[in-house]
C-alpha positions in Angstrom: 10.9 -38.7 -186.6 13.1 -36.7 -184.0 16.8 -37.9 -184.7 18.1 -41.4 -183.3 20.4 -40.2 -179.6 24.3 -41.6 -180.1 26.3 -42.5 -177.2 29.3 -39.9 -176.8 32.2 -40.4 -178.1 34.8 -38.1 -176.2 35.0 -38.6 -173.0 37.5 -37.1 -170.4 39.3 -40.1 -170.2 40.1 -40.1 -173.9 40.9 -36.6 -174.3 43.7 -37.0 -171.3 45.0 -40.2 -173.4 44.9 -38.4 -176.8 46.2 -35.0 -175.3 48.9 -37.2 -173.4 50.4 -39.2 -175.9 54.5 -38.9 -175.5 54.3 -38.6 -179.2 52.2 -36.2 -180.5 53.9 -32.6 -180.9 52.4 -29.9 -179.2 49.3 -28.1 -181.0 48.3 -31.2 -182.7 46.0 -34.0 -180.9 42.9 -31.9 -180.8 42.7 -31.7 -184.6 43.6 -34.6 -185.4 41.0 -35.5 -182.8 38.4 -33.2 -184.9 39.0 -34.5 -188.1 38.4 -37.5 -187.1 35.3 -37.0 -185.8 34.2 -34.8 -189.1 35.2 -37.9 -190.6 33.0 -40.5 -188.9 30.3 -38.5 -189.0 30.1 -37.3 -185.3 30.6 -33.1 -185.5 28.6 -32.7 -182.7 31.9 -34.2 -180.1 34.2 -31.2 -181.9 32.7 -28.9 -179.5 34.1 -31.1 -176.5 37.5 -31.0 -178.0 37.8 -27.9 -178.7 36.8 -26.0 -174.9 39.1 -28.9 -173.7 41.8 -27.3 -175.6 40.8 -23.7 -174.6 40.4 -24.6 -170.9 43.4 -27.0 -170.5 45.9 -25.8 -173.5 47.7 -27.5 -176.4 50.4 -29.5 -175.0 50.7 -32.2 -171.9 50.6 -30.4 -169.5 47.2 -28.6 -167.7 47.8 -24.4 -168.8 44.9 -22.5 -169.4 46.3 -20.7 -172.8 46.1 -16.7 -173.4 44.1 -15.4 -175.8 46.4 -15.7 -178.4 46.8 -19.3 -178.2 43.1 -19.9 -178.3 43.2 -18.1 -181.1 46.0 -20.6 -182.5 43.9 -23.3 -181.4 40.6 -22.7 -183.4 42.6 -21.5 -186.3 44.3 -24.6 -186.5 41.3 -26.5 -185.9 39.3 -24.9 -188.6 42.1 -25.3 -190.7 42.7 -28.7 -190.7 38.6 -29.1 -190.7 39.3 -27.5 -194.8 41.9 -29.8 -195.4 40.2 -32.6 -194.5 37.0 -32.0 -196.7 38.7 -32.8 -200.0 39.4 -36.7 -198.2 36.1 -37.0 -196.0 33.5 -35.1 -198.2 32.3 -31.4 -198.3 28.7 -31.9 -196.5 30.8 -33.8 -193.2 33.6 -30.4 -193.0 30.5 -27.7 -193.4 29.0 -29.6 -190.3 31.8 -29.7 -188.5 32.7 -26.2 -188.9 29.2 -24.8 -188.3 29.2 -27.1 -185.2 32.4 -25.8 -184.0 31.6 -22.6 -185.1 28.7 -22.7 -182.4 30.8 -23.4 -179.3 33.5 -20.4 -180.7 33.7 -16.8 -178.9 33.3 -14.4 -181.4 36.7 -13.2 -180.6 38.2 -16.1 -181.9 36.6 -16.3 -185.3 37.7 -15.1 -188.4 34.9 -13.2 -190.1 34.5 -12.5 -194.1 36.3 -9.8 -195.5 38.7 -9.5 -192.5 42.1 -10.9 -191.9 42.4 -14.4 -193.1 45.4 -16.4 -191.8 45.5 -18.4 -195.2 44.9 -15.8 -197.4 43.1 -18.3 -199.6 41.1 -15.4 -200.7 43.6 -13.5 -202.3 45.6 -16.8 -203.7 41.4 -17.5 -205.5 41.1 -14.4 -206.8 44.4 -12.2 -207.0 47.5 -14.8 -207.8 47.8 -16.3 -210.9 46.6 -19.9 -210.9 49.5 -21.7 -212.5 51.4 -20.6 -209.4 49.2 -22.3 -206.8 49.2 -24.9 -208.8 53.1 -25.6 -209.1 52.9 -25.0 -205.5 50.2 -28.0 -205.3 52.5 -30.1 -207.4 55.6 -29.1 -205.6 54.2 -30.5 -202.6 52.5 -33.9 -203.8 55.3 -34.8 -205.7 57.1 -34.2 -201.8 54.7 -36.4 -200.1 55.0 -39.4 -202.8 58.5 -39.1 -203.3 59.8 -41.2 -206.7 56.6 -42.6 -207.3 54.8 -39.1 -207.3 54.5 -38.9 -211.2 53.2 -42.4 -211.5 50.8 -42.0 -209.2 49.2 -38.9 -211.1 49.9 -40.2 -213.8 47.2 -43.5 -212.9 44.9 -40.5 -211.9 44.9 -39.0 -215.5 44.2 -42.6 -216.7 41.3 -43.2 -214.7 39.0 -43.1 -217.6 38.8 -39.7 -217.0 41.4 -36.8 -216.5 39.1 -35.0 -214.8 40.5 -37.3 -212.0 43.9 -35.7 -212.0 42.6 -32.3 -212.6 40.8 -32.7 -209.4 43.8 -33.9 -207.6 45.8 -31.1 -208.7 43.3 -28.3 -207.5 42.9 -30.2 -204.1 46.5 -30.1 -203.4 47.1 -26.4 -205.5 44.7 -24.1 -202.9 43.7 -26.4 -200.5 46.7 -29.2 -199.0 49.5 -26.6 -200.1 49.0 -23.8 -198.3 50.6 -24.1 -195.2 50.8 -21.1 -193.6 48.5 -22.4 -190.8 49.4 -25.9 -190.5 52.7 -27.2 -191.2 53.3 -30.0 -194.1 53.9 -32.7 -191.4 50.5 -30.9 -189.7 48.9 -31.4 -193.2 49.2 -35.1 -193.7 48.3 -35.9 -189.9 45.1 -33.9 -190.8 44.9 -36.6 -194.1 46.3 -39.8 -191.8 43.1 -38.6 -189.4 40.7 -38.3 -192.4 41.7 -41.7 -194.1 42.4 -44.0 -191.5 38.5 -43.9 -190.4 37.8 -44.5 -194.2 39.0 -47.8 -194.6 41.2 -47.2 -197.3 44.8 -48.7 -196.9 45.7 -48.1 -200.5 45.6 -44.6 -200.1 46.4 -44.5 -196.5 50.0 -46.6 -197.2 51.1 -43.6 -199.4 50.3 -40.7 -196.9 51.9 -42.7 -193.9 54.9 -42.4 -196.2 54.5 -38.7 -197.4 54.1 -37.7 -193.5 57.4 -38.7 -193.3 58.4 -37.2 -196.6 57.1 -33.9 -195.1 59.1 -33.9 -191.9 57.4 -36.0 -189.5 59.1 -38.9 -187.4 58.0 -42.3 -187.2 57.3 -42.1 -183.8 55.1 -38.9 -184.6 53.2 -40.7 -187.4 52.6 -44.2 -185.4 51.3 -41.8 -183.0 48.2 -40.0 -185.2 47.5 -43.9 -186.4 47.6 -45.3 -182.7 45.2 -41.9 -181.1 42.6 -42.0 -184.4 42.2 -45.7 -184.5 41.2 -45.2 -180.6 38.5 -42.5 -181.4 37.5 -44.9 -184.1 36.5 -47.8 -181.9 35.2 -45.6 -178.9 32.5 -44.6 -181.9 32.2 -48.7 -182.5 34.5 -49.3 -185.1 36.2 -52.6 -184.7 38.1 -55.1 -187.6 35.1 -56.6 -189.2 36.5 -60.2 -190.0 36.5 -62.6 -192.4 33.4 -63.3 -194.4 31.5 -59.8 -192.9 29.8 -58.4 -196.0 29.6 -54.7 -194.5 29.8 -52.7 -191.5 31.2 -50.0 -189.5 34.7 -50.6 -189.2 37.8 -52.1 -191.3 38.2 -55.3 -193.4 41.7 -56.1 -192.4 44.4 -54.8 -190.2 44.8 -50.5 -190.8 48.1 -49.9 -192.7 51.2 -48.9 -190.4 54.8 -48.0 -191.5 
């Protein structure tokens, strides 16, 4: 059976809105815009958001970008496409990246063994691992503030430490690094990735740690108010009272 056709997502009318919000700082909507899409399961629309970046630029206004901002561009994209993978699954960020690897000129990849603007590589295999892992809990115990040991804490409790332990790898080599994206880039990457999710429990905490990490609350309202609208132009809509499933959200999606 050939797969099912789905109705596009991104249009041109919501790439101007998302690209245009007053709100979002430069060099952010489009991958917020990706993960998002990773997210609800639609990595064939990253293509569209990423040549509209390369043809019409980062910020509000239309400029083509240089090469070196294109190069900023998918960087930042891929990047926040690994960030998201520890919130939306592993399977969703390989296709997204593969799909947006697809529409990439090979001038703006970032092959194996050549430079790598995280050096992730050489944090795996040549730093020693208690370091990237302070670093991890340096930066979680920034984003939840006071509550940040009781909230690992709860994850060691789970029934199983292995809970924690994961947590602490997630944020040790992956949410830390942030020699790409920024920390306030970092949790708009995890805003973008939970929000679709339907999960305000976790979601409440990371509108909070955005802020903890430097963002504004005009900045954060605004990666909330541009994902919800990719969201519902896939179909997502507030399912209601007495819906036992579907694609959207059981009650209202947590704001600051």
């Amino acid at each position: 059976m050939p797969p099912v056709s789905l109705p596009a997502v991104v249009t041109p009318a919501l790439l101007t809105t998302i690209r245009g919000h007053p709100y979002l700082p430069k060099h952010t909507w489009y991958f917020i815009a990706g993960v998002t899409l990773s997210v609800i399961n639609r990595p064939d629309e990253i293509p569209k958001v990423f040549n509209y970046a390369l043809s019409n630029g980062a910020g509000h206004s239309d400029t083509k970008p240089q090469h070196d901002e294109q190069l900023q561009i998918a960087r930042k994209l891929r990047e926040a496409l690994i960030k998201a993978a520890p919130i939306g699954g592993l399977p969703k960020a390989i296709n997204a990246l593969f799909s947006l690897k697809f529409a990439t000129p090979q001038s703006l990849l970032d092959e194996p063994l050549g430079y790598s603007p995280t050096s992730r590589s050489a944090e795996v295999y040549d730093m020693p691992s208690s370091q990237i892992l302070h670093r991890g809990q340096t930066f979680f115990d920034k984003i939840y503030g006071k509550v940040s040991k009781r909230v690992m804490g709860q994850m060691d409790r789970s029934g199983t430490e292995d809970l924690g332990l994961t947590a602490r790898l997630m944020y040790g080599y992956l949410l830390s690094n942030t020699s790409v994206l920024t920390a306030a880039e970092s949790s708009f990457v995890l805003l973008a990735g939970l929000i679709p999710q339907d999960v305000n429990p976790q979601l409440k905490g990371h509108l909070k740690g955005a802020l903890n990490n430097g963002a504004t609350i005009e900045e954060v309202k605004a990666v909330r108010e541009v994902v919800i609208q990719i969201c519902e132009a896939s179909g997502m809509s507030s399912l209601g009272d007495g819906v036992a499933g579907g694609w959207g959200w059981r009650g209202e999606v947590a704001n600051l």
